[in-house]
C-alpha angles and dihedrals in degrees: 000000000000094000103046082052091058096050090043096057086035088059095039086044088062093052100031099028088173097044120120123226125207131193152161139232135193095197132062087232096052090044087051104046090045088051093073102061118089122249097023130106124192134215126200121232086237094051089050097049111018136262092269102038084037092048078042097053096041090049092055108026142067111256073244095053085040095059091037094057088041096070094075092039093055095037087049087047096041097044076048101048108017133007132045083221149355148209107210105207113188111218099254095063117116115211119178104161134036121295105195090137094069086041089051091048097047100054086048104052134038100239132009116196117195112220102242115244104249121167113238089263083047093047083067082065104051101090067067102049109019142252101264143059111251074191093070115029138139139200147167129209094268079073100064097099090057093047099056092051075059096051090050098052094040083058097047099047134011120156144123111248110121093180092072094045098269127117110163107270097332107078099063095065092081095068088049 
């Protein structure tokens, strides 16, 4: 996903040319190369959770499951560390205009939950695979109790099998 990344913070860098980015990797490469642009600051999946969560969830669960579950786990640390609120993009976002409504919603309420895009054959799954997008999502810090039940969950169980009511991460935001 390095280079979507790339073309996603190359796209916000044109509209928001101050704006910082954080991510998260869950590879020394990806931490690395991610380290040299301006304006980014990287987390390591073992920062954000924690040598021995971090050591659990590696043991038992796909890298994909692993940065799946991650999401809840780096929006919970950095609302917790660093920052009042967040937008969490996935990579594979394309933004091409401002998007200061979801800034401005964000920093009002305490979560903002993005309907995911199903065609109308895909909308009879989604009591599978959940009502919202994990790719565009916002919080603010009065979220952090919720997030945590997230967290929890994310750790506990991450897996695609949509047949027994889990989907990675995405699922549970149903239940937010």
């Amino acid at each position: 996903y390095i280079e979507e990344t790339v073309g996603l913070i190359g796209n916000l860098k044109k509209i928001y040319p101050k704006l910082n980015f954080y991510i998260c990797t869950i590879d020394n490469i990806s931490k690395k190369f991610f380290s040299t642009i301006n304006n980014v600051y990287t987390f390591h999946g073992e920062e954000v959770w924690g040598e021995e969560h971090w050591i659990n969830l590696n043991s038992r669960m796909l890298k994909r499951e692993v940065a799946y579950s991650s999401k809840s786990a780096f929006i919970t640390y950095l609302l917790e560390k660093h920052l009042k609120s967040l937008i969490l993009l996935d990579s594979d976002i394309l933004i091409l205009s401002k998007i200061d409504d979801l800034i401005k919603y964000t920093k009002n309420f305490d979560a903002l939950l993005v309907p995911a895009r199903h065609s109308l054959e895909d909308w009879k799954r989604t009591n599978q695979t959940g009502l919202f997008s994990a790719g565009v999502m916002g919080f603010n810090q009065n979220a952090i109790k919720v997030l945590n039940w997230w967290k929890k969950e994310c750790f506990d169980f991450t897996i695609m099998n949509e047949y027994s009511g889990y989907y990675n991460e995405q699922k549970y935001l149903d239940y937010l």
